[in-house]
C-alpha positions in Angstrom: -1.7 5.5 7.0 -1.7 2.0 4.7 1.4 0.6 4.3 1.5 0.3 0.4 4.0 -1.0 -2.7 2.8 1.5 -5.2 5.9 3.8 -6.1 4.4 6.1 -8.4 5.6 3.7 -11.7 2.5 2.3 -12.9 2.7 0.3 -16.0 0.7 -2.4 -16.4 1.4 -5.5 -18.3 -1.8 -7.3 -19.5 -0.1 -10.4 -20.4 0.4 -10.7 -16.9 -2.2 -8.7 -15.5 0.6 -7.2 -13.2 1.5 -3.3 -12.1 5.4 -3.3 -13.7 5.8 -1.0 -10.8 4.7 -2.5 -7.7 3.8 -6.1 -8.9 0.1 -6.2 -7.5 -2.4 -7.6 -9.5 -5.3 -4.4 -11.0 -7.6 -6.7 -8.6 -5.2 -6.2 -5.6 -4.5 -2.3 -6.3 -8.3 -1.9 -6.6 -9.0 -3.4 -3.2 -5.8 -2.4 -1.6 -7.9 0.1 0.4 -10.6 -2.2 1.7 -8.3 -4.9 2.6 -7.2 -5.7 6.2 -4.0 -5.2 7.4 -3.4 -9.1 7.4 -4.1 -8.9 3.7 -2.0 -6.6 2.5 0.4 -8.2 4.4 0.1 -11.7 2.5 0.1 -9.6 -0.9 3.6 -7.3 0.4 4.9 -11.1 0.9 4.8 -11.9 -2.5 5.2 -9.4 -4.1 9.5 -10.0 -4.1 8.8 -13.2 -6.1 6.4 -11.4 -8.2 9.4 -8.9 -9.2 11.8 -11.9 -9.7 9.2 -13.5 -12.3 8.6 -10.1 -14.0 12.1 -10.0 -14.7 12.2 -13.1 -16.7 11.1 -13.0 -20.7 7.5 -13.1 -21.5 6.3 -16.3 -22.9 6.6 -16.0 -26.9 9.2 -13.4 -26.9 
């Protein structure tokens, strides 16, 4: 089984190109299943700071 962020939430903000739910970029949750374990791994590693930036106000609001 592949280890993966997605909780079932998926809203995606185009401003940021970001999944409001699990923080990966649409490029990332596209590949997710062709990447290697090693990359996923990077992604899961930023995905905290990714959920600490979505947080914050969107430039122009």
């Amino acid at each position: 089984m592949i280890e993966s962020p997605c909780i079932k939430l998926c809203r995606i903000d185009a401003d940021r190109n970001l999944c409001l739910g699990c923080h990966r970029t649409l490029a990332e949750i596209a590949a997710w299943g062709r990447m290697t374990p090693d990359a996923r791994a990077r992604v899961m590693a930023v995905l905290p700071a990714r959920q600490d930036a979505s947080d914050m106000p969107r430039r122009g609001s």
